[in-house]
N, C-alpha and C positions, 0 to 999 in steps of 0.2 A: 456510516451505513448509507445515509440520503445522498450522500456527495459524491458515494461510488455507484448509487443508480445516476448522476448527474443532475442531479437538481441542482437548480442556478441560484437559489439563496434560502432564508429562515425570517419570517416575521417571529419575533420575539412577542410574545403575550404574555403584559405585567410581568413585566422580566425586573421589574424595582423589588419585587416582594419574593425572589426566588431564594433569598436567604433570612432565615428565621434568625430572631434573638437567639444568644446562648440561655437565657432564663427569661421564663414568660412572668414577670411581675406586673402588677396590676396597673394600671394607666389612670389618667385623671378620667374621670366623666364629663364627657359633653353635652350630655342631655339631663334632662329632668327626672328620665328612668333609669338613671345608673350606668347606662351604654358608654364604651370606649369606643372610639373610631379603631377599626383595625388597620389603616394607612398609617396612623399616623404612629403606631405600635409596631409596626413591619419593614415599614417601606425605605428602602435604601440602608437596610443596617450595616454596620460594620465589618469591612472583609468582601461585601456583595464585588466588587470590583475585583478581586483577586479570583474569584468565582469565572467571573465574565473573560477578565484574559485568560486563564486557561482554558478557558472554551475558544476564543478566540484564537489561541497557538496550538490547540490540538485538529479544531474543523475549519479553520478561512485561511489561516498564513499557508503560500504555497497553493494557493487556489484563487477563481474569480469570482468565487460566489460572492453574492450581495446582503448582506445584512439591516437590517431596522430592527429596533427594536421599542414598545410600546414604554414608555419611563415614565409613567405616572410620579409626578413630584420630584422630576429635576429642573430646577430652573436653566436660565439663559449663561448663568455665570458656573454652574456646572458642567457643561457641556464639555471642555476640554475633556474631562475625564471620561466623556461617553464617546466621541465622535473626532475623526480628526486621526490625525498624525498619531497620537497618545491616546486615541480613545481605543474601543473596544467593537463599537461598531461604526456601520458607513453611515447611519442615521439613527435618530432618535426619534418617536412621536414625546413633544412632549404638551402642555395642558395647559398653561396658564390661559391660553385666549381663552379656549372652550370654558373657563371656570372663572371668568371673569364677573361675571353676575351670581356667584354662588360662594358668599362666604363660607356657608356650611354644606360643604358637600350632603350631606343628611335631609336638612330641612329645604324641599323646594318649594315652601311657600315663603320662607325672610332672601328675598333678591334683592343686590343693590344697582342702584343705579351707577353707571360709565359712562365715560368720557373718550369722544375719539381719540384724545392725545395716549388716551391710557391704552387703547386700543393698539394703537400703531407701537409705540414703544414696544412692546410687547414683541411683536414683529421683527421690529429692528435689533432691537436686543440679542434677537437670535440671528438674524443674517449677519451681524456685524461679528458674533461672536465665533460661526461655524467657518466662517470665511479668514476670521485671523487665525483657525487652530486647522487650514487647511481641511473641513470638513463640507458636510452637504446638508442640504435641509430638506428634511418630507413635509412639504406648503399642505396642509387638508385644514376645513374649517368642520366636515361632518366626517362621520363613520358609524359603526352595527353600535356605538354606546351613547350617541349624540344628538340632540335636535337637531330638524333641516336649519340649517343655514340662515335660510330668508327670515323665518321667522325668529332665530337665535341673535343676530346679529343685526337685523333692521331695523330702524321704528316702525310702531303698530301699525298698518293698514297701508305699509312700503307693497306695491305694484310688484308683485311675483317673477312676470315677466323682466321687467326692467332691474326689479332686485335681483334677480338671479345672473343677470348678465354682468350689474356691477360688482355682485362676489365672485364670480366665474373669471373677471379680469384680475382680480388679488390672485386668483390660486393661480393663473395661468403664465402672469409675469416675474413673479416673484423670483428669486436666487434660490434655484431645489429643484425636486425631483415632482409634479403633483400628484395627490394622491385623490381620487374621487369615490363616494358611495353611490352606489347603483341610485338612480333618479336625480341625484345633483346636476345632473345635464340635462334634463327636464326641469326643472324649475320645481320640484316637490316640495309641500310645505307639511308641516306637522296635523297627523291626526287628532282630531277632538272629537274622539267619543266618548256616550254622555256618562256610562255606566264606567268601574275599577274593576267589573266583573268585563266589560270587552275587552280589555289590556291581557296578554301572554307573558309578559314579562316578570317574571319573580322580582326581580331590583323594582320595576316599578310599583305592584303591589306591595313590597315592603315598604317604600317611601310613601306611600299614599298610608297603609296603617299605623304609621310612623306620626303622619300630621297629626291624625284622627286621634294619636294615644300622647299628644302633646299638647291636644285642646284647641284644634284650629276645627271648623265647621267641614264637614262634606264637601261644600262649594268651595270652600278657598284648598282642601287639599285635591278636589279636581282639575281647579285653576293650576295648581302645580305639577300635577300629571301631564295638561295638556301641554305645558309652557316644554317639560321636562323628559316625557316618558322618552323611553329604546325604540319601542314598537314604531314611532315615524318614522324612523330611518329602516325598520324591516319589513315594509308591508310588500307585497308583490310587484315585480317588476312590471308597468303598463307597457307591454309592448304595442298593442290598436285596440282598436274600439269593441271588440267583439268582447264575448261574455270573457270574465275575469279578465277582462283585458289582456286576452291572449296567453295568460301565464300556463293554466292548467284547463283540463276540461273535467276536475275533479273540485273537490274543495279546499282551496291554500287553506294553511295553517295561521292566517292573520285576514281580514275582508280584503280584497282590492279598494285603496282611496277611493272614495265617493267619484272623485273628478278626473277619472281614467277614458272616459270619452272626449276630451279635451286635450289632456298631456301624457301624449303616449306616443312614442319612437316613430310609428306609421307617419301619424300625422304632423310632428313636428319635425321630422324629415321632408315634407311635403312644405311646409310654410316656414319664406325664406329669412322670416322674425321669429323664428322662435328661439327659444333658450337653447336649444341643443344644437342648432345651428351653427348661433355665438360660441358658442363652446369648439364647434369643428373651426371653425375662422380662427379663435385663437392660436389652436394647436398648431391650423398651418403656418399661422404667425411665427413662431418659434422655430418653425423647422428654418422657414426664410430670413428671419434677424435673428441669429444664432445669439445675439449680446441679453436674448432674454431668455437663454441659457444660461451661461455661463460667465455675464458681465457681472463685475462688482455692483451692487447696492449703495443709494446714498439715500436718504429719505428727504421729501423735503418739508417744508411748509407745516413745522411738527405740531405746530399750534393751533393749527386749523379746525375749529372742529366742525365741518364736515365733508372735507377733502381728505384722502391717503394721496399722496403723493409721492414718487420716487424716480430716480434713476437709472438703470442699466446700462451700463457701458462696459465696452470693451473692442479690442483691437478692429472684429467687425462694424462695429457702430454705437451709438447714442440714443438708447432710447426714456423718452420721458411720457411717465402714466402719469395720469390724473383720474380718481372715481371717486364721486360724489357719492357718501354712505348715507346721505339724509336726501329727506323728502322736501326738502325744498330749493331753489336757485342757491349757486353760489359762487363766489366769485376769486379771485387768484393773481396774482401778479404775473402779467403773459410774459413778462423777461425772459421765464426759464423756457417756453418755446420760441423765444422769437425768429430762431433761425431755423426753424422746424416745419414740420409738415408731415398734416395727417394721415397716418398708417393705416387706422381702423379706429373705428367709433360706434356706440350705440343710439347717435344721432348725427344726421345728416347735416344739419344745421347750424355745426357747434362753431362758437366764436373763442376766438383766446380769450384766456381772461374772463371766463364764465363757465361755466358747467347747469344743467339744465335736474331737475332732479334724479339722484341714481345715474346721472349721464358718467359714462367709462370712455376715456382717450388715451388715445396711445400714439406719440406722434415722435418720428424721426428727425435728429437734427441732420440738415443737409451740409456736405462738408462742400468748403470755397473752392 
């Protein structure tokens, strides 16, 4: 029906859970009150794949539409079966980054602590793997179910500004397609307000009485809202400074962020540092060295923890990134650009062989 108005593709939403058990039997409990996770009772049952090809050879074969689909709970070693030559779709979202700190999907107040190497694998895992099964990858670190970025992925009290620019080069070089949520190109970070009565989000108020009915205080299940809730990634678009920061002249359905006179599209258009800026630099990066399109992946420096480091190459050229995920100096073996030369940078200043905090490089090997 959609494909003969000519619509150009389908995001798949929790397209893992689109097949139910043949019999609903009871599951272990994970909680103290009896609850079953429903993921983990649902999600990718048996036969779901035979589901999907035939969606697949009744609406895409013989066509250009484009496919993704959201896959809640397939790893990096699944993927053949999603994506690729043999998959089903042209991509998958799939989660392990984003849930990287969240043993129990349920409880957001027990987080553990990570490790850059754990990070990046993660990562690579999946370029290495969509790229041998001839597939594609959708790069996102946020979306409408996820905390900002800056705050999900940086240490505490990481520079906005300067964090935003060094996630904004992961999403921008990476082997894939990027995917961004509205304010990620502003540097947006997660709302903290103070009340469970300001939050909109059903999933968040249930996780919050969730804490509260497993015996964690008010303050540490707030503490988990703010770290966690939906609602930062949905609040209103800051387009300028004006009331509601230009969204509406009515009242949105969520407040406009407090700090919408500040980071908002007017003005960070106008200032030639800002995060959204960086963000347009990128992009035209990519149009001009095409190898951070569609160059292979090597990662380097896996051990580092707090460098991402990696490769792009391909027939157009050689490109090597380096971004520093921590807040403080650090330092690198300059061998892998020694024949190189800086492309773009979020410091003017940078030396091989060091990185400045949050500092992001992207530097071209020049060919003899």
């Amino acid at each position: 029906f959609w494909v003969d108005k000519s619509v150009g593709g389908f995001r798949m939403d929790a397209i893992t859970y689109i097949k139910k058990p043949a019999e609903f039997l009871d599951g272990t409990p994970d909680s103290s009150n009896g609850t079953v996770s429903i993921h983990t009772m649902t999600a990718n049952t048996d036969g779901i794949l035979d589901y999907l090809h035939a969606f697949k050879s009744a609406v895409q074969d013989g066509t250009d539409i484009f496919t993704v689909g959201e896959a809640n709970g397939v790893s990096a070693e699944d993927l053949p079966d999603w994506v690729g030559a043999d998959g089903v779709f042209d991509m998958v979202f799939e989660f392990g980054h984003v849930k990287i700190d969240l043993p129990d999907e349920m409880n957001w107040c027990e987080t553990r602590e990570w490790t850059l190497p754990e990070f990046k694998a993660l990562f690579t895992a999946s370029q290495e793997t969509t790229a041998r099964t001839n597939g594609w990858y959708p790069m996102f670190l946020e979306n409408h179910d996820q905390p900002r970025s800056i705050d999900h992925f940086l240490p505490a009290g990481a520079d906005r500004v300067a964090g935003g620019k060094a996630l904004a080069a992961l999403v921008l070089t990476m082997r894939g397609t990027p995917f961004l949520m509205e304010g990620e190109e502003l540097g947006f970070v997660n709302v903290s307000w103070p009340s469970i009565d300001d939050y909109n989000d059903v999933s968040t108020k249930n996780h919050y009485q969730y804490a509260i009915d497993e015996g964690y205080s008010e303050e540490e299940a707030m503490a988990g809202v703010h770290r966690f809730a939906r609602d930062s990634a949905r609040t209103p678009m800051q387009w300028d400074s004006s009331s509601q920061a230009g969204f509406t002249a009515g009242t949105p359905w969520l407040p406009v962020y407090e700090d919408y006179a500040v980071y908002n599209v007017a003005s960070e258009t106008e200032d030639p540092d800002s995060v959204l800026n960086w963000y347009i630099a990128l992009a035209n990066l990519r149009q001009e060295h095409t190898e951070l399109m569609t160059g292979d992946y090597e990662e380097l420096f896996h051990d580092n923890e707090q460098i991402f480091a990696y490769i792009r190459e391909s027939e157009a050229g050689k490109a090597i990134i380096l971004i520093n995920l921590s807040t403080a100096a650090a330092s690198y073996d300059p061998a892998c650009v020694e024949n190189a030369e800086l492309i773009l940078g979020t410091n003017d200043k940078n030396e091989k062989g060091s990185l400045a905090p949050l500092e992001a490089v992207i530097y071209e090997e020049t060919k003899n």
